[in-house]
C-alpha positions as CSV (number, residue, x, y, z in Angstrom):
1,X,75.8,78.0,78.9
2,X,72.9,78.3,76.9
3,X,74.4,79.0,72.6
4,X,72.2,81.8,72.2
5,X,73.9,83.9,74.2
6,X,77.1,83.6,71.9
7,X,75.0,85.1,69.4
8,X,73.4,87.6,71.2
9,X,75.8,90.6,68.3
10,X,73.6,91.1,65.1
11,X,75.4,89.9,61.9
12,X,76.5,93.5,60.1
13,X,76.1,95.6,63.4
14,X,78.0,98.8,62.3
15,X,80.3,100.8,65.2
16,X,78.1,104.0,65.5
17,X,74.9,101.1,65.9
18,X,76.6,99.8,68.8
19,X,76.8,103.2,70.3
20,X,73.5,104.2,69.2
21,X,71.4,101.1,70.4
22,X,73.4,101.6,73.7
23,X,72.8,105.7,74.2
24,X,70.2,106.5,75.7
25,X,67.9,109.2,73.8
26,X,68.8,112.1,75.4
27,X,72.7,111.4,75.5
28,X,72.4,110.2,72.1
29,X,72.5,113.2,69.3
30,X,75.6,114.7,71.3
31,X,77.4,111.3,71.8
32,X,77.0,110.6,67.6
33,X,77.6,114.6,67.5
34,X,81.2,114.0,68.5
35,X,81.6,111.1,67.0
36,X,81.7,112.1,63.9
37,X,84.5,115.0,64.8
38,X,86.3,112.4,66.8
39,X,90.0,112.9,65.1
40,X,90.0,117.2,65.6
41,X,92.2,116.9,68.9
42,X,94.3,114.0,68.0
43,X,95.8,114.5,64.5
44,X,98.6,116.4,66.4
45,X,101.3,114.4,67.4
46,X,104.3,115.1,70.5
47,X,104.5,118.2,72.4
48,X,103.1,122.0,70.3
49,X,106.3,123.5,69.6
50,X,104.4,127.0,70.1
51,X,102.3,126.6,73.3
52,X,101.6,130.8,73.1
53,X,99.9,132.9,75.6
54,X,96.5,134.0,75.2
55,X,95.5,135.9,72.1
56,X,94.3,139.3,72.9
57,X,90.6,138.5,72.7
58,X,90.7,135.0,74.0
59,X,88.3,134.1,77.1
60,X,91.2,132.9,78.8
61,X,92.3,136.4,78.9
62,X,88.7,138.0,79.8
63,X,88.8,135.9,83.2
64,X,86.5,133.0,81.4
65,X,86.8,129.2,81.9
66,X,87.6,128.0,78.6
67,X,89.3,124.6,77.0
68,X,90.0,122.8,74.1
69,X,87.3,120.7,72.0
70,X,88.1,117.5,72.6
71,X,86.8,114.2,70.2
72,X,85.3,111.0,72.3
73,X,87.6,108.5,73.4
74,X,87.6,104.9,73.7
75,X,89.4,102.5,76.5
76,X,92.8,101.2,75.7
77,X,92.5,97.5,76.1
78,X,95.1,97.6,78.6
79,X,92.5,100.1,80.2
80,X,89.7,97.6,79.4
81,X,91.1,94.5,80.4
82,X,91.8,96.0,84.0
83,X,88.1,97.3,84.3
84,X,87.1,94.0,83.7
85,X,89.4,92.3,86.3
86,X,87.9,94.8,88.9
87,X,84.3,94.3,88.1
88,X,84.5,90.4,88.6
89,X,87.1,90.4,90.4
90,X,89.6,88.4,88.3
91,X,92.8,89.3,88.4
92,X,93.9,86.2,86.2
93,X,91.6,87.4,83.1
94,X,93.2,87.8,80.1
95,X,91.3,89.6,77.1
96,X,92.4,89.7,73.4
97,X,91.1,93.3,72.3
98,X,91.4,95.4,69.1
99,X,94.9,97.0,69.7
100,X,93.4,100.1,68.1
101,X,92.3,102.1,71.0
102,X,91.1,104.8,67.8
103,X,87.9,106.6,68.9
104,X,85.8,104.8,66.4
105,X,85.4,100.6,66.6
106,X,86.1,98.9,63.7
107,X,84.1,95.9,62.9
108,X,87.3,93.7,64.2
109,X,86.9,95.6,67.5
110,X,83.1,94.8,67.9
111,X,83.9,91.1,66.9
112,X,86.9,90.6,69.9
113,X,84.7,92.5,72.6
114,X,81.8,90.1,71.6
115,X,84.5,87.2,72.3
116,X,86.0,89.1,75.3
117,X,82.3,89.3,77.3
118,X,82.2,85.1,76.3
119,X,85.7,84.7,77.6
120,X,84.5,86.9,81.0
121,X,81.5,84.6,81.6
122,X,82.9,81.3,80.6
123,X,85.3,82.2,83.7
124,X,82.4,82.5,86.2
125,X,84.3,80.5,88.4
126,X,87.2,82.7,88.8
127,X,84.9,85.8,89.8
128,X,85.6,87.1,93.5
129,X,83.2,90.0,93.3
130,X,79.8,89.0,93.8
131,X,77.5,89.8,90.5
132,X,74.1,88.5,91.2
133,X,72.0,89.9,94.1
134,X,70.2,86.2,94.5
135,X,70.6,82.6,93.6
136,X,70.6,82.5,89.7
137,X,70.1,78.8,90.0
138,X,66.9,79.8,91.9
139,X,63.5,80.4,90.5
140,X,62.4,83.9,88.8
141,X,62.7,87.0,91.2
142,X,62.0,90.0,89.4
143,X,63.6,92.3,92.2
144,X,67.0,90.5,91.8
145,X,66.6,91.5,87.8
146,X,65.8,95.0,89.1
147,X,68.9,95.4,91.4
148,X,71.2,93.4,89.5
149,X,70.5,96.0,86.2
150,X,70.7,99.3,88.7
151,X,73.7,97.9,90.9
152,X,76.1,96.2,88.5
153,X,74.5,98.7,85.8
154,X,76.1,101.8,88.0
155,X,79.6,100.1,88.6
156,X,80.3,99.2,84.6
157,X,78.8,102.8,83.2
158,X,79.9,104.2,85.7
159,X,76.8,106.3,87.0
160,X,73.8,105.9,87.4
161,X,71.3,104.2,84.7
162,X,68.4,106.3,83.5
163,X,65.1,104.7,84.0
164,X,65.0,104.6,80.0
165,X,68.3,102.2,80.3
166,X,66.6,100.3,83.3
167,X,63.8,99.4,81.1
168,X,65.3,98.6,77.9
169,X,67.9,96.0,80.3
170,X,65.0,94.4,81.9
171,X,62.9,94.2,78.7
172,X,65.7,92.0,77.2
173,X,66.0,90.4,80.5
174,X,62.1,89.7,79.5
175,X,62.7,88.7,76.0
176,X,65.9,86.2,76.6
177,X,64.1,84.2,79.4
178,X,61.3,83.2,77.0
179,X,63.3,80.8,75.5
180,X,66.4,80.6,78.2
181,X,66.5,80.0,82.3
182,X,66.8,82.6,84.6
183,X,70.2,82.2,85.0
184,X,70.9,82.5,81.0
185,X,68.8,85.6,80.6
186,X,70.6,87.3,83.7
187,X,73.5,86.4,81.3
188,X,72.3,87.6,78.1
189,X,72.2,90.9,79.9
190,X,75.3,90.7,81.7
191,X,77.0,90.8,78.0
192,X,74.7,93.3,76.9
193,X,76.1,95.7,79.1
194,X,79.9,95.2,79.2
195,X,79.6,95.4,75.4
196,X,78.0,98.6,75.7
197,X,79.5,101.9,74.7
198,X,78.3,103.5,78.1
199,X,81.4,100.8,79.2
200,X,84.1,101.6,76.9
201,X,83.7,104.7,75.6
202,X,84.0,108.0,77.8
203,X,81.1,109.8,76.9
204,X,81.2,113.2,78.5
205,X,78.1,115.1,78.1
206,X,78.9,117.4,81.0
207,X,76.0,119.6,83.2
208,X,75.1,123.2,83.2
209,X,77.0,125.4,85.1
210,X,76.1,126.4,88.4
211,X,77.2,130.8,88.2
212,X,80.0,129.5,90.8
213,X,82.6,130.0,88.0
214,X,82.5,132.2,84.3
215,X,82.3,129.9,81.6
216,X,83.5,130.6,78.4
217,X,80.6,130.3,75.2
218,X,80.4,126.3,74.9
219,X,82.2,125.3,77.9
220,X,80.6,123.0,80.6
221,X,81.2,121.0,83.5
222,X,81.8,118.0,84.2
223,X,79.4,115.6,85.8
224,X,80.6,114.0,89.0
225,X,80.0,110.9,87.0
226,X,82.3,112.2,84.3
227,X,85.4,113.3,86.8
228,X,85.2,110.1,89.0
229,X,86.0,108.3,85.5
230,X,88.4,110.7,84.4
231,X,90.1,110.7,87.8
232,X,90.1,106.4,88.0
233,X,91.6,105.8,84.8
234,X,94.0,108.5,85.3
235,X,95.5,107.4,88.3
236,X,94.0,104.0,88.3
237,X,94.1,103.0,84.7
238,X,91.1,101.3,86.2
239,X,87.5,101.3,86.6
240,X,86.6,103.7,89.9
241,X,85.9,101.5,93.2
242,X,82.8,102.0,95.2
243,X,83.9,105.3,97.3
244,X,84.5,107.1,94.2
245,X,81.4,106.3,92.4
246,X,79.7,107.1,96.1
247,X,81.4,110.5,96.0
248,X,80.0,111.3,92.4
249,X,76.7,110.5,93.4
250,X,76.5,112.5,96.6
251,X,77.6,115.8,94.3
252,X,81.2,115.7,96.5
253,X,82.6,115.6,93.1
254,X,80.9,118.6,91.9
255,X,83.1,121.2,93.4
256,X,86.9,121.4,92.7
257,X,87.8,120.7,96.4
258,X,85.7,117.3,96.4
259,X,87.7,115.8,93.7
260,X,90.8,117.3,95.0
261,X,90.1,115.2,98.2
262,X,89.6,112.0,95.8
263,X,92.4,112.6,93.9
264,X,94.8,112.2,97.2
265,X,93.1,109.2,97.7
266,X,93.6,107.3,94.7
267,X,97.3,108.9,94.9
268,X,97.5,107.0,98.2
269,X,97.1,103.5,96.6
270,X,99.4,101.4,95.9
271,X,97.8,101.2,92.0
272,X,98.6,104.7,91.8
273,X,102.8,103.0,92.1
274,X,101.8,101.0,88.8
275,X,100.4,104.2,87.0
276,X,103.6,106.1,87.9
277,X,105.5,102.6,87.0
278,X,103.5,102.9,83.6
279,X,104.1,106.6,83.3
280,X,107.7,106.7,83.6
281,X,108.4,103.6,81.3
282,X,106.6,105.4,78.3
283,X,108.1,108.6,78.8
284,X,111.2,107.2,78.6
285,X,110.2,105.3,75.8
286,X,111.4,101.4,77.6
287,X,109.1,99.7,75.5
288,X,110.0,100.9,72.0
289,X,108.8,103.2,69.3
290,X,108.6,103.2,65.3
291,X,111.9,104.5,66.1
292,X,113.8,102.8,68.2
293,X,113.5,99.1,70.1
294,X,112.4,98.8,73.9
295,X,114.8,98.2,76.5
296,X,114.8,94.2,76.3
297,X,115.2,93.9,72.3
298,X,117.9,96.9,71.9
299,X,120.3,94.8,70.3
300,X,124.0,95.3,71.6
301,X,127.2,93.6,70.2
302,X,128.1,90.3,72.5
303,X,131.4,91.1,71.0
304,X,131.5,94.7,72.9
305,X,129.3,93.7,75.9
306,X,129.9,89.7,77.0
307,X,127.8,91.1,80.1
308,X,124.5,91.7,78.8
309,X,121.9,89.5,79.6
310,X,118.3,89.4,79.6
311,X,118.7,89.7,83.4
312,X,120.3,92.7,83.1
313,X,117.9,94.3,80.7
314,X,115.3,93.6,83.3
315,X,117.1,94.7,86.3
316,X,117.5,98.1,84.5
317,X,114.0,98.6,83.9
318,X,113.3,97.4,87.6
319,X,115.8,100.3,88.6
320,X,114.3,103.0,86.9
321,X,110.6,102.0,87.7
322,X,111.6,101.5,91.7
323,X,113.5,104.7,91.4
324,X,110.4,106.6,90.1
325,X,108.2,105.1,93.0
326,X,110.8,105.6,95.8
327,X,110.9,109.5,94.6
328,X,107.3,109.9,94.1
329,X,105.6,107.9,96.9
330,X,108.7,107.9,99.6
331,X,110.5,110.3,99.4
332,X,110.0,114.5,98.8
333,X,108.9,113.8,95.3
334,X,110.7,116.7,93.6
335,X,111.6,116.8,90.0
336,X,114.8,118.0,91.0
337,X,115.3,114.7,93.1
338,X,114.0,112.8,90.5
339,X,116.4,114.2,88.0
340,X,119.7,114.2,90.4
341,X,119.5,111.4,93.3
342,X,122.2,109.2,93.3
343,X,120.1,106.0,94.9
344,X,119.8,103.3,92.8
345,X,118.0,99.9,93.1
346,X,121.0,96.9,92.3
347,X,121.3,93.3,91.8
348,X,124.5,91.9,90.9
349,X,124.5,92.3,87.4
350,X,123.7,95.9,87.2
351,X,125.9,96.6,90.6
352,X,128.7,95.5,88.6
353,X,128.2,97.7,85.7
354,X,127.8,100.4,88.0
355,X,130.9,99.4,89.7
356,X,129.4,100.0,93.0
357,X,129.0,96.9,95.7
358,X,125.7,95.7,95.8
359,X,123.7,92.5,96.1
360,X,126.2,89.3,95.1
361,X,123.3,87.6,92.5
362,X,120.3,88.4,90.3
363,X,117.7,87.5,92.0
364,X,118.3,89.8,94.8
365,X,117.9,93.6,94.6
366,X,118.7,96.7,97.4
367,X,119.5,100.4,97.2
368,X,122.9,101.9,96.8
369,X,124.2,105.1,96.4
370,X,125.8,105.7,92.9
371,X,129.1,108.1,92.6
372,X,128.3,111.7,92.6
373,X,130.5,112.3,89.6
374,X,129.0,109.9,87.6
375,X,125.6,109.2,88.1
376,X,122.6,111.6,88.8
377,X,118.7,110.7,88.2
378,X,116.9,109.0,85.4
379,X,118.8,110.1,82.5
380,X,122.5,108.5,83.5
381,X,121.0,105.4,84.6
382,X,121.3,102.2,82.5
383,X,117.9,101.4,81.3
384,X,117.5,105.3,79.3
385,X,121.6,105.3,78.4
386,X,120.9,101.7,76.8
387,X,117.5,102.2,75.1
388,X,119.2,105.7,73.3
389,X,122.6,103.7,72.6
390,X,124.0,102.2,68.9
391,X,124.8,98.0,68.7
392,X,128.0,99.1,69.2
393,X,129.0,102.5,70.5
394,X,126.8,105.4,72.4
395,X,124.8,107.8,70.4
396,X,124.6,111.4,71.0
397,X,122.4,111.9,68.6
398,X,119.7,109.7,69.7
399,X,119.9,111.0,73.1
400,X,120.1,114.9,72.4
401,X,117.4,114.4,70.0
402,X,115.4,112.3,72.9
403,X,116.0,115.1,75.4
404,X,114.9,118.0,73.1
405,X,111.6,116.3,72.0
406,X,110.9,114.2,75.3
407,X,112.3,116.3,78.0
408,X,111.8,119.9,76.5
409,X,108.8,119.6,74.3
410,X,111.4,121.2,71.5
411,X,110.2,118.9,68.4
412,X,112.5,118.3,65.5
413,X,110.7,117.7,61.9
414,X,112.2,115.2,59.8
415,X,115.0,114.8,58.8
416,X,116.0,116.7,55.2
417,X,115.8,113.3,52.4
418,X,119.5,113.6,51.3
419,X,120.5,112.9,55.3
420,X,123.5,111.3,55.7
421,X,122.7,107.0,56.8
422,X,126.1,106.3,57.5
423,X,126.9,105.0,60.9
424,X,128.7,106.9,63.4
425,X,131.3,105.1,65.2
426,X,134.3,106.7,65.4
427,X,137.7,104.8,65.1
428,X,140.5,105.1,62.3
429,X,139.8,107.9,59.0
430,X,142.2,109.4,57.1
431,X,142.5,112.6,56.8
432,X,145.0,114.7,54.6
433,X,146.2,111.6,53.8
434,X,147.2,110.1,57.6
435,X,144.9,107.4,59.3
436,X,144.1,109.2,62.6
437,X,141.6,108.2,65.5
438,X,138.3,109.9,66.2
439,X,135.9,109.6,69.0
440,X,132.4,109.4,68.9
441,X,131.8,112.8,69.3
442,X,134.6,113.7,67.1
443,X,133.0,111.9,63.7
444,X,129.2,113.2,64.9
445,X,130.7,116.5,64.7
446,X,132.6,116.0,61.4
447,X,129.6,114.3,59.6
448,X,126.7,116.4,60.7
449,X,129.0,120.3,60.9
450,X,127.5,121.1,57.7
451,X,125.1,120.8,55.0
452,X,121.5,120.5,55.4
453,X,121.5,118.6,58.9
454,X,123.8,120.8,60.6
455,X,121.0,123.7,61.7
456,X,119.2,121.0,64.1
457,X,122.7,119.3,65.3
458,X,123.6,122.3,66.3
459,X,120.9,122.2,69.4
460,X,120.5,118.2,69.8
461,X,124.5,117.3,69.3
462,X,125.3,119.8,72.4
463,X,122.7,118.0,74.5
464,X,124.1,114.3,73.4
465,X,127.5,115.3,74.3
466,X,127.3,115.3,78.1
467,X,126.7,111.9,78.1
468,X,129.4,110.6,76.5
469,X,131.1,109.5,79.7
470,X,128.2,106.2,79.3
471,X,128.7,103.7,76.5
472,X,125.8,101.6,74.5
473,X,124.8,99.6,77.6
474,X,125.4,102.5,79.7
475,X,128.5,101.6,81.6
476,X,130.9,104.9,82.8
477,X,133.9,105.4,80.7
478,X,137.2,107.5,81.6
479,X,138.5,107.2,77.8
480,X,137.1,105.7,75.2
481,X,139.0,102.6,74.1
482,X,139.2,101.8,70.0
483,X,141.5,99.7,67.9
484,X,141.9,95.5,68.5
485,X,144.1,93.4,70.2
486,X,147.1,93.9,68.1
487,X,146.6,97.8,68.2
488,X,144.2,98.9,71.3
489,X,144.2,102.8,71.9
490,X,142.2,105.0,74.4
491,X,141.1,108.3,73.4
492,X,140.1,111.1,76.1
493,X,136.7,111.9,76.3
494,X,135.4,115.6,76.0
495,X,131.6,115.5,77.7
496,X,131.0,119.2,77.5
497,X,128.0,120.0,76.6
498,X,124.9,122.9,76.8
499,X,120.9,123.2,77.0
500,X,119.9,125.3,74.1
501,X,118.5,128.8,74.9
502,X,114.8,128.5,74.9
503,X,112.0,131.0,74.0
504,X,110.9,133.0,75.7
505,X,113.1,133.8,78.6
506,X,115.5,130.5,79.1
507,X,118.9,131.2,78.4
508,X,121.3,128.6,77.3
509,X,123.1,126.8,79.8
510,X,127.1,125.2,79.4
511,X,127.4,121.8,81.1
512,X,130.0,119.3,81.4
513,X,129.0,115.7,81.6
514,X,125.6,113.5,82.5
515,X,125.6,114.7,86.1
516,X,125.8,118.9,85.5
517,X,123.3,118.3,82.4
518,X,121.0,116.6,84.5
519,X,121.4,119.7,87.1
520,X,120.5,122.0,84.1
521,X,117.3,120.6,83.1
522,X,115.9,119.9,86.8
523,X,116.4,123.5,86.9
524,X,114.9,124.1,83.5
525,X,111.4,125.6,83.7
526,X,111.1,123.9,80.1
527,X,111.2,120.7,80.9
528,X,109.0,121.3,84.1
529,X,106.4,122.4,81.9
530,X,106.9,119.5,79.4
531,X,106.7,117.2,82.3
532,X,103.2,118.7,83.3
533,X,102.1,118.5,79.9
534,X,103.6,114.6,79.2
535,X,101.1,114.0,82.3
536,X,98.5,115.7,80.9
537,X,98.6,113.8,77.8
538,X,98.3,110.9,80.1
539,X,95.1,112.5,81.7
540,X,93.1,113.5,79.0
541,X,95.1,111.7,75.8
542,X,95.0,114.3,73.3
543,X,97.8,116.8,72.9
544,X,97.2,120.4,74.9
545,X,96.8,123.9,73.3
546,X,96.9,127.2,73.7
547,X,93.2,127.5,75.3
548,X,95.2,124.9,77.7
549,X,97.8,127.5,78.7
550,X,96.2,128.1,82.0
551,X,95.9,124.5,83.2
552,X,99.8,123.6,82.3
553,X,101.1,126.5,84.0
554,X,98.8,126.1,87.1
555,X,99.8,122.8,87.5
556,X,103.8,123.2,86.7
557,X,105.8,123.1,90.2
558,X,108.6,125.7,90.4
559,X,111.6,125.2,92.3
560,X,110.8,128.1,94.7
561,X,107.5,126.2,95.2
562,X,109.1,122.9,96.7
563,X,106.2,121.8,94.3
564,X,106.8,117.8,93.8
565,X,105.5,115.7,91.2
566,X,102.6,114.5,93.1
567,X,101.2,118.3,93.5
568,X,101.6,118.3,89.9
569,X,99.1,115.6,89.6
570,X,96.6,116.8,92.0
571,X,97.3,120.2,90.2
572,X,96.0,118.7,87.0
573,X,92.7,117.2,88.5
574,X,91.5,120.1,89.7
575,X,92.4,122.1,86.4
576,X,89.8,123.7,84.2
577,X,90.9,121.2,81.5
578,X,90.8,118.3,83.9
579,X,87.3,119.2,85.1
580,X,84.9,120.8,81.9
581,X,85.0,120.6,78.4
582,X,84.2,122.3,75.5
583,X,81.0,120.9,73.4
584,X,81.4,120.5,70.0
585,X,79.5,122.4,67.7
586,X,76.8,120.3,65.4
């Protein structure tokens, strides 16, 4: 390949450059318009503690469409890399991006997608999508320039080009091939325009309004353009395919309906299994936090566990993840199934510390059906009971507190600065000057009953206690056994536990154990609601608020409903936040 192409990036190219050389003029004053208010939606952080009705005057309440402002946002590489892989068609490519997906490039971020559009066409070999309309190797044809910049143009910004953007492609297309062949200045433009902004940012302009629907002051649709993308990397995490970009450009997009239609569709695909895969893995935080490890690196004593394994770890995540897919895509895709099925996908390892029968070696993995007094949904299964477990013993704590915030969109400040560090293990204290033996929940309750932690461990330590029947790695326990060889002892559990009453009309409910907690919150209108709104943090990444009321609560399922998880999704994309925004104000 021709070295000029390598340095097709000016030296010193600033972020907002990029986006302005690559904008056309009249997208442009918006696009740096909202780039400089990019952080407004996104310096909150977990679920809003007070998601309020309507204030008295809102335009919510006067019957108006209305939604939050919302910053520009850029790909994720994760999102980036897969866009990529579909417009070449090479699954095999690997891209090393900027982790910071933050709305703004850095120069580090310019520099790797400069390396990453190299990378893309030194594999040219590898592509299985068809690029170029003719020969490159050829001579000149000025009609293959033409369809090349309008055809591949559309599929990586993901509409149609303006006739502005056609000309300024082609002129460079003009300028390159004075000094390079025709296949080189094709390429010189072909890394023009997976650089571009238009590719990975989501600049959403939106259209006027039509008088089908009241708008709220500010608030406008989306363009068909603007929902197909929203709808792809939603369900997709991926660039849209053909029919969807088809369907944005024949207006079928325009009208709630249309992108209801699409949204089934995608839903339908079997990538839509790796976005619910994806889904349910950071929801139940598998891959670690600043808090906690993921799933694979949680250390755990060899000592106490000789049966961990790496295979193990990864059977556990395979469970949970097949689990999620079987509910969602196979079977009646309930919350309430989600959250109390006893099925379960084994191999040998993690049959065994079930203690069910299963498959007799690692490698091979089938469905079983768990014990109904011990096992019900996600939350008694190994991969969450492990992730929220100590080295050594379980952890209440960690797991009440991972309910409330996760699972009920309850969030808990930090904790006060003279909090207790010392480890909660239970075992031999003295006490009025005896040695006697505590159990887990026993020493939580003695070390956090008082003093400045005990207002907050009075909701999360309830929550932790029902699971107290599952140890570190998540196996079932009758008693918990203490003590060493020379003096073992087995202390009986006590796994009763309640959901806190929650505002406004949720009373508290008494439980005993992992299975009748798990009953309480599939019942919990709380943590339906959370659950809509963990997805539509997915959706539209940036945190809902009140003028977002209306789309949680259209989109939460109620039991009565028979509502499943999958309506919850098509619920979203057809939501007033899903489909307008709110321009921000200059």
């Amino acid at each position: 390949m021709n070295q000029s192409i390598k340095r097709m990036k000016p030296d010193g190219v600033k972020p907002l450059d990029v986006l302005d050389r690559f904008t056309a003029p009249g997208r442009r004053a918006t696009a740096l318009a909202g780039a400089v208010v990019l952080a407004a939606s996104h310096l909150l952080s977990g679920c809003v503690g007070d998601l309020g009705g309507d204030r008295g005057g809102s335009p919510s309440a006067r019957g108006l469409v209305d939604v939050a402002p919302a910053g520009m946002r850029r790909m994720t590489p994760e999102q980036l890399t897969s866009s990529m892989r579909d417009l070449f068609g090479d699954p095999g490519l690997e891209l090393d991006l900027d982790p910071d997906a933050g709305e703004v490039a850095s120069l580090l971020a310019v520099d790797k997608l400069n390396a990453a559009a190299e990378a893309i066409v030194a594999r040219r070999a590898s592509w299985g999508t068809p690029v170029f309309p003719c020969d490159t190797s050829g001579a000149d044809d000025e009609a293959c320039v033409d369809s090349f910049v309008r055809t591949f143009g559309r599929r990586a910004f993901r509409r149609t080009l303006d006739e502005a953007e056609v000309a300024m492609l082609k002129g460079q297309y003009a300028r390159a091939r004075k000094e390079q062949s025709f296949e080189d200045a094709l390429l010189v433009v072909l890394e023009t325009m997976i650089q571009s902004p238009n590719v990975y940012y989501f600049v959403e302009l939106g259209r006027d309004g039509d008088g089908s629907e009241p708008l709220a002051s500010g608030v406008r649709p989306l363009t068909g353009w603007e929902r197909a993308s929203r709808l792809s990397y939603f369900l997709w995490n991926t660039t849209p395919d053909d029919a969807l970009l088809d369907a944005a450009e024949s207006g079928a997009l325009d009208t709630a309906e249309g992108v209801r239609a699409q949204a089934e569709r995608l839903l339908s695909n079997d990538r839509a299994r790796a976005t619910a895969r994806r889904f349910f893995a950071d929801w139940l935080e598998l891959d670690g936090t600043n808090k906690h490890a993921s799933l694979e690196s949680a250390p755990k004593s060899p000592e106490i566990y000789p049966e961990d394994s790496p295979a193990l770890r990864a059977a556990m995540r395979t469970e949970l993840e097949a689990l999620a897919e079987r509910v969602l895509f196979e079977g009646d895709g309930r919350f309430e199934t989600l959250l109390t099925t006893t099925d379960a996908y084994v191999n040998g390892p993690l049959a065994a510390l079930y203690g069910v029968e299963g498959p007799a070696d690692e490698r091979t993995f089938s469905w079983v059906s768990l014990p109904r007094d011990q096992r019900a949904g996600i939350f008694t299964r190994a991969a969450f009971l492990s992730v929220f477990g100590s080295i050594e013993v379980k952890s209440p704590i960690r797991r009440g507190a991972y309910i409330l915030e996760r699972v009920l969109c309850r969030p808990l400040g930090p904790p006060p600065p003279n909090a207790s560090d010392v480890p909660v293990k239970g075992g031999a204290v003295e006490e009025n000057g005896e040695v006697v033996h505590r159990t887990i929940r026993q020493d939580v309750e003695a070390k956090t009953s008082s003093g400045a932690c005990a207002s907050c461990h009075r909701t999360i330590n309830p929550i932790g206690f029902a699971f107290e029947h599952y140890d570190a790695l998540g196996r079932w326990q009758s008693q918990e056994a203490g003590g060493d060889a020379q003096a073992p002892y087995l202390l009986d559990i006590d796994a009763r536990g309640s959901l806190p009453a929650l505002p406004p009309d949720e009373e508290g409910v008494e439980v005993d154990g992992g299975v009748g907690m798990s009953a309480a919150l599939a019942a919990s209108p709380a943590a339906r609601a959370c659950l809509t709104k963990r997805f539509f943090q997915t959706a539209l990444r940036r945190v809902p608020i009140d003028q977002d009321l209306a789309s949680i609560e259209a989109a939460t399922p109620t039991p009565e409903s028979g509502g499943s998880v999958r309506d919850l999704i098509v619920s979203l994309t057809t939501s007033n936040a899903f489909l307008h925004l709110r321009q921000i104000e200059e």
